[in-house]
C-alpha positions in Angstrom: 132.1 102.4 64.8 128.7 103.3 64.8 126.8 104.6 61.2 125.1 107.8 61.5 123.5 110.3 59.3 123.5 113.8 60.3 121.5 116.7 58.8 122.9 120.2 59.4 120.5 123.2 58.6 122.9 126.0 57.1 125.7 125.6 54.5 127.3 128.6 55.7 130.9 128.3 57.1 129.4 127.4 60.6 127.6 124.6 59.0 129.9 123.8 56.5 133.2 123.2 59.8 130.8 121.1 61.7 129.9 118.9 58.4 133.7 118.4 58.1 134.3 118.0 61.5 132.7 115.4 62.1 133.3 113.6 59.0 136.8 113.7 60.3 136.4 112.9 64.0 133.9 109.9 63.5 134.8 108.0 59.8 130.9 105.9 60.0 129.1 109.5 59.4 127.1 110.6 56.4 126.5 114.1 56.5 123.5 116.3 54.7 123.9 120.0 54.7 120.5 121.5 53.4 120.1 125.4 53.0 117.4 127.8 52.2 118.7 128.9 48.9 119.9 127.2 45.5 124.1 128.0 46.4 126.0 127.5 49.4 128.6 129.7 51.3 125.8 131.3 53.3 127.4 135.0 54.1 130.5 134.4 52.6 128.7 134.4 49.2 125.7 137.1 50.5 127.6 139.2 53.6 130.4 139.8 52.6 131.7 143.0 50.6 132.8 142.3 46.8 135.2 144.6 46.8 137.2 141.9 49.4 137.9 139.0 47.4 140.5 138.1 49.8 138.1 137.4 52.6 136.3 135.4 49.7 139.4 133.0 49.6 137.7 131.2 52.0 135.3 129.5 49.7 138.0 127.4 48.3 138.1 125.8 52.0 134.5 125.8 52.1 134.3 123.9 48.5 136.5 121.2 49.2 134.6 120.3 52.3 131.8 120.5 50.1 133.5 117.9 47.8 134.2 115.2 50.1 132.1 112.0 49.1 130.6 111.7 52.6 129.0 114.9 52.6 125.7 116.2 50.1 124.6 119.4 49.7 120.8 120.2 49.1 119.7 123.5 48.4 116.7 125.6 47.9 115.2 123.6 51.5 113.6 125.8 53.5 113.3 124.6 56.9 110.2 124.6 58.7 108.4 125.1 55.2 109.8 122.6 53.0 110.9 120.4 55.9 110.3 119.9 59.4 112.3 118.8 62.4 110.1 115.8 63.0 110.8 115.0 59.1 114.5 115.2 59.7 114.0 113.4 62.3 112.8 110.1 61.3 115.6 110.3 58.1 118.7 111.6 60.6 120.5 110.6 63.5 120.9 114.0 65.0 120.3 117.5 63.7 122.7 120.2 63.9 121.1 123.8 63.5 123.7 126.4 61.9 121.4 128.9 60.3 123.5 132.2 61.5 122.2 135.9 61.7 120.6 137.4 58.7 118.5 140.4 60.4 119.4 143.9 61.5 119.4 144.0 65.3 116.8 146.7 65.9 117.6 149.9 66.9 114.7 151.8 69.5 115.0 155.1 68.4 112.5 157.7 67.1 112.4 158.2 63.5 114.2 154.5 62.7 111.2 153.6 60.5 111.0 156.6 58.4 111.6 156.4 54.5 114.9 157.1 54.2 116.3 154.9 57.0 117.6 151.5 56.5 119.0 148.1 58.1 122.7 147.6 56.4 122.0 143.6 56.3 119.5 144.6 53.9 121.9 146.8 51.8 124.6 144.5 51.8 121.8 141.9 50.7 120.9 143.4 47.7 124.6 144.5 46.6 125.7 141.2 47.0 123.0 140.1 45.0 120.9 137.9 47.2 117.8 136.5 45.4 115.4 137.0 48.0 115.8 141.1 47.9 114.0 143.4 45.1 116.6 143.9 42.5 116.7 148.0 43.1 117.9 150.1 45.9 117.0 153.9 46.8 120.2 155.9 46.3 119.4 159.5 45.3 120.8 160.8 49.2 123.8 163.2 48.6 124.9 163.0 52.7 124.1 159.6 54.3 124.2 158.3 57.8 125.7 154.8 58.9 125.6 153.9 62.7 128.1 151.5 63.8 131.7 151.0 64.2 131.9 147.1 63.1 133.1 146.2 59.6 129.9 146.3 58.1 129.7 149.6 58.5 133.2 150.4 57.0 131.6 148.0 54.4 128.4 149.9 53.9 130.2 153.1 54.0 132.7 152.0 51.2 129.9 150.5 48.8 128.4 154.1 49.3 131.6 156.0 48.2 133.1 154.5 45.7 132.4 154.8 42.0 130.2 151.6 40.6 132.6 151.6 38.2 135.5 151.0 40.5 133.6 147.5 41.2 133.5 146.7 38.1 136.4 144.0 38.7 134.2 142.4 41.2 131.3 139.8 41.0 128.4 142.5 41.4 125.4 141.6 39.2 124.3 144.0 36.2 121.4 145.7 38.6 124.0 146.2 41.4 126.4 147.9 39.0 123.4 150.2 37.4 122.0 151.0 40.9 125.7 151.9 42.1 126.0 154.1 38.8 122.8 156.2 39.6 124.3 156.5 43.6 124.3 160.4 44.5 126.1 160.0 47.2 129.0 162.2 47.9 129.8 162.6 51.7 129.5 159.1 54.0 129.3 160.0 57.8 130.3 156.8 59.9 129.1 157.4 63.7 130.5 155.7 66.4 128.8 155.7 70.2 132.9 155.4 71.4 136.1 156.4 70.6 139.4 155.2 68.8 140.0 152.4 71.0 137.0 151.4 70.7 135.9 150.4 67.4 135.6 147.0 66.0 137.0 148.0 62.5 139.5 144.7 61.5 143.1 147.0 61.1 142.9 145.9 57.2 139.4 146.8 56.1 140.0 150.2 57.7 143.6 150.7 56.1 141.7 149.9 52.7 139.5 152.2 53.1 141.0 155.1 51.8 142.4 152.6 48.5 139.9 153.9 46.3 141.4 157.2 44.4 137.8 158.9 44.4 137.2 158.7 48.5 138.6 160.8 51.2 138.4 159.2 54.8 137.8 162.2 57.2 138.4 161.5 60.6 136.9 164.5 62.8 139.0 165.2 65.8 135.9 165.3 68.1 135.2 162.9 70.3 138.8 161.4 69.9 139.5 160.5 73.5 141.7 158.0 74.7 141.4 157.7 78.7 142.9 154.8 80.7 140.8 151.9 79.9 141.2 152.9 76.3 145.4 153.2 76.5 145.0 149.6 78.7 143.3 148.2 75.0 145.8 149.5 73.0 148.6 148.3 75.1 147.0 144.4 75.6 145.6 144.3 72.1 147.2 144.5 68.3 144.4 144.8 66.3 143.6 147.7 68.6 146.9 149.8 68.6 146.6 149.0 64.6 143.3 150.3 64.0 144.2 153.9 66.3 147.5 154.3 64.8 145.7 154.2 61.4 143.0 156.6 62.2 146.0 158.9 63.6 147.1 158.5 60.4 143.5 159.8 58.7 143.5 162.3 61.2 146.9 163.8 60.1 146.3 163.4 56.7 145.0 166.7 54.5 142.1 165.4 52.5 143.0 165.5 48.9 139.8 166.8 47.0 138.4 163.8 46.1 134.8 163.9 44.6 133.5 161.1 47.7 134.3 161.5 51.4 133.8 159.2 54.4 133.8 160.8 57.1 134.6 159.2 60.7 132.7 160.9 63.7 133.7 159.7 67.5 131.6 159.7 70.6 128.5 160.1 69.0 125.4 158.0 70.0 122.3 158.2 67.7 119.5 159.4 69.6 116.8 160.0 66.5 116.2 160.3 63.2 114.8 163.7 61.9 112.0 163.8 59.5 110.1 165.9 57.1 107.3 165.5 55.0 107.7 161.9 55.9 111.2 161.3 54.8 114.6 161.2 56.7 116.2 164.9 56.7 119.1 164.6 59.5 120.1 162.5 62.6 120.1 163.8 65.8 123.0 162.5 68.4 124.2 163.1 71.7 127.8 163.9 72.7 129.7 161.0 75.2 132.6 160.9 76.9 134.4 158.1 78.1 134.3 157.2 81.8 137.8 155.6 82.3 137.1 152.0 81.7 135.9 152.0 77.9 132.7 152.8 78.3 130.8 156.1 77.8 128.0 158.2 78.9 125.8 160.7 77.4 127.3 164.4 78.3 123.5 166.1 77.6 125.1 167.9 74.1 122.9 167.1 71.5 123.8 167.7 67.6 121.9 167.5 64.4 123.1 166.2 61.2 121.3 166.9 57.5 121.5 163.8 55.9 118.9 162.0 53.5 119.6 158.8 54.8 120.2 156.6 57.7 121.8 152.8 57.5 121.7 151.1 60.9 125.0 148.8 60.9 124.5 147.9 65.0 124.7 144.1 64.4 123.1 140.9 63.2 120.4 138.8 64.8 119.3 135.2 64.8 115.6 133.9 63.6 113.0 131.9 65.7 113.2 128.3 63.8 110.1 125.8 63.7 109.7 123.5 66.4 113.1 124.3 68.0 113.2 126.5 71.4 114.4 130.2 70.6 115.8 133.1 73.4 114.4 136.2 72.0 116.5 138.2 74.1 119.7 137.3 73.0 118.6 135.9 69.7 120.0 132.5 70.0 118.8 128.5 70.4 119.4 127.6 74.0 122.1 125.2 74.4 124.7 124.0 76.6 127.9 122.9 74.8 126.4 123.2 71.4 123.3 120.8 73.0 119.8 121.9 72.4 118.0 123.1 76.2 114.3 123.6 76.2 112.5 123.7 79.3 112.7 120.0 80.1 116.3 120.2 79.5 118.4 118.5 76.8 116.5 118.0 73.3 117.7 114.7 72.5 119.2 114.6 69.0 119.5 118.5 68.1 122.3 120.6 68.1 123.1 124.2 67.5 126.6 125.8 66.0 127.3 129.0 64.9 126.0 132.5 65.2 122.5 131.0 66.1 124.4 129.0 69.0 126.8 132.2 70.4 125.4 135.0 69.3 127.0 136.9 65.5 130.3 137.7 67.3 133.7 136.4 66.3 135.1 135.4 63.2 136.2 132.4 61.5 138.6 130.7 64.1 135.8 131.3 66.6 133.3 129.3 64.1 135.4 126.5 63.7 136.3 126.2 67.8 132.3 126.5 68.3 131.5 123.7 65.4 133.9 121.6 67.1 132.6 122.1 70.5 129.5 120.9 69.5 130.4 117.9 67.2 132.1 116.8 70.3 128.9 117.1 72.1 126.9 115.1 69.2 129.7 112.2 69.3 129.8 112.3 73.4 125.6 111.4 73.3 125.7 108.9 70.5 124.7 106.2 73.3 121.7 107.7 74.2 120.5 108.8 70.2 118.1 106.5 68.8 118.6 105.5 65.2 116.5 107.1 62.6 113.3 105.0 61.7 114.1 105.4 57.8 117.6 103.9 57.3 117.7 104.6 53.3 119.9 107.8 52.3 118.5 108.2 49.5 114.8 108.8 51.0 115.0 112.2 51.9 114.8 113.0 47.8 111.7 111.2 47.6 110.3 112.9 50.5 111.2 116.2 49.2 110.4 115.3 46.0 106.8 114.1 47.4 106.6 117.5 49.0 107.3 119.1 45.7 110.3 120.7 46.9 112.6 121.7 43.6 115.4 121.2 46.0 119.0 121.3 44.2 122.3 119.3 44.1 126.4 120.2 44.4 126.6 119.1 41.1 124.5 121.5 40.1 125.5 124.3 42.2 129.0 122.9 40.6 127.2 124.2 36.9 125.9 127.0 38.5 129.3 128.0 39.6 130.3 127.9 36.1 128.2 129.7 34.2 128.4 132.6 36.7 132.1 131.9 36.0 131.6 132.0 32.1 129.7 135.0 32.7 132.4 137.1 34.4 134.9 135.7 31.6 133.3 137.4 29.0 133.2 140.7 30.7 136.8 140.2 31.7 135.9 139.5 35.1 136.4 136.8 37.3 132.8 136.0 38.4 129.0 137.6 37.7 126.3 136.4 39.5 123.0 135.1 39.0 121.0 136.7 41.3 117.3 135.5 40.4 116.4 132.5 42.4 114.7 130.4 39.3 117.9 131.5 37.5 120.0 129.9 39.6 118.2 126.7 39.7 117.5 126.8 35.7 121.6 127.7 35.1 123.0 124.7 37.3 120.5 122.4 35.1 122.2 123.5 31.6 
């Protein structure tokens, strides 16, 4: 069986499933899995609430791949900076791209770049401590705004409501916990363009939502329709029967004076943001009504809303990458089958998993299908891949060490992980962590 060596740009979970895929499926493969900051995990460490340590249970998967001898993890590489795809190149086999979705997907509205209105993958950023974000958020809005009816939404919304010191048995870092202390937020208004059957809410993260003591989830009965296409969903689907029974539930339920409410409002489409002496001071929406199929369309009622701020939660999107063919429109690398397509065709050697590959849709059991898709592809060309021109492992280092890249190690992000660790101990917690990039680095080198 053929040697290779395989670089793959993203230790998220998309990067980390194709790594250990293809350690698996072909045993001659040496795999390097470089990312743009000091600790792996990708949005499992930064996206991902830290009030849900369940959902965090995955990074004990994630670390054991991590682990296995035929796999290293570099960090603090940023490609197309630090490295380039010609670089990789000439050390690599093949190249496997699995750098996911960190941006808000825009929303063209008037008012959207106002003070006062925000992109949630910005906000969940800086609450989950992500080093590249200033340390301090704006939070002095009593009545705030969050588009969307995914889970980040429901995430956002949460983070907004509940008491900082309610998260205090969570990983949040000391400035997260001060900024959520200052939050004068009381009442969370969650607007969603459809209605009950609609949503995207996951049935547990919007049964938790009304766990915290201090929050009242409000859903108003306007706008809750369910016409054919929606009683179809609920029928066919689970998840979907689940999330509507439990927001028949909140709409039952008499709220019980708690000092934070979130508030649920159906078939409501944003159409603007209101401001005032340039600062957010309300939302303006239009009224929908479904149309028999699922979808909705605008019924020409418009409402305003007084709120001081505006999140957009409407979805992710995928980056442009150096040297690699990128679809603006959809926000994703071209490919076939996981195989790089520019407009000659295949890129020989260059692969794509992931959100950057589909789109930021679908959850874990979709990211390992799509990584294996696409190691599949990778193993099916290994006839036509030339060999790399440098054959020593152990030549990237000096390359990025000739680049003066401070580039870090597992073991290291291994010391890292337990000194955040320590930190949480002494607090009586099970993790803090270290949220300044040069931190990181100088903690995993004690």
């Amino acid at each position: 069986m053929r040697s290779i060596r395989v670089a793959v740009i993203g230790a998220g979970p998309a990067g980390i499933y194709a790594a250990d895929i293809l350690a698996n499926e072909h045993p001659g493969a040496r795999i390097d899995v470089f990312d743009r900051l000091p600790a792996p995990y990708g949005l499992v460490r930064y996206g991902v609430a830290p009030d849900h340590p369940r959902i965090k249970e995955i990074i004990k998967a994630l670390r054991r791949v991590l682990s296995r001898e035929e796999i290293r993890f570099i960090g603090n590489v940023n490609y197309g900076a630090d490295i380039k795809l010609t670089d990789l190149r000439r050390h690599y086999d093949a190249v496997i791209f699995a750098t996911g979705a960190r941006k808000d997907r825009p929303l063209d509205i008037p008012g959207i770049d106002l003070p006062g209105s925000y992109g949630a993958a910005d906000f969940v950023s800086w609450y989950d401590g992500h080093p590249d974000v200033p340390r301090d958020w704006p939070l002095q809005a009593r009545h705030v705004a969050v588009l969307g009816a995914g889970n980040v939404a429901l995430d956002v919304a949460r983070m907004l409501a509940k008491p900082a010191d309610e998260q205090l048995t969570t990983d949040i870092p000391d400035n997260v916990y001060r900024g959520l202390a200052a939050n004068q937020a009381t009442d969370v208004h969650v607007f969603a363009r459809r209605g009950p059957a609609q949503i995207k809410f996951s049935p547990m993260e919007f049964r938790e939502l009304s766990h915290s003591p201090s929050v009242d989830v409000i859903v108003h009965p306007e706008g809750f329709e369910i016409d054919e296409g929606s009683q179809q969903a609920i029928n066919k689907t689970k998840s979907i029967k689940l999330v509507v029974d439990t927001m028949m539930k909140y709409l039952d339920q008499e709220p019980t004076g708690a000092p934070h409410r979130i508030h649920i409002h159906l078939c409501q489409a944003p159409v603007a943001i209101l401001g005032e002496d340039g600062k957010v001071v309300g939302l303006r929406t239009e009224v929908t009504e479904l149309t028999g199929d699922g979808t909705v369309r605008g019924t020409g009622e418009y409402k305003d809303w007084p709120v001081e701020a505006v999140y957009r939660a409407v979805g992710y999107l995928s980056s442009p990458l150096a040297d690699v063919p990128f679809d603006h429109h959809d926000g994703v690398i071209p490919n076939e089958a996981g195989r790089v397509q520019d407009m000659d065709g295949q890129v020989p050697g260059v692969y794509v998993t992931g959100w950057i590959k589909r789109g930021p849709i679908g959850l874990i059991g979709h990211t390992k299908s799509d990584a294996s898709e696409t190691v599949h592809s990778l193993l099916a060309d290994l006839a036509d891949i030339a060999a790399p021109e440098i054959a020593d492992p152990e030549s990237i280092f000096e390359q990025l060490r000739g680049s003066g890249v401070d580039y870090t190690t597992w073991s290291e992000w291994e010391a890292l992980d337990a000194h955040e660790t320590a930190l949480g101990q002494a607090e009586s917690r099970e993790r803090i962590k270290v949220v300044d990039r040069e931190e990181m680095i100088a903690s995993g080198r004690r």
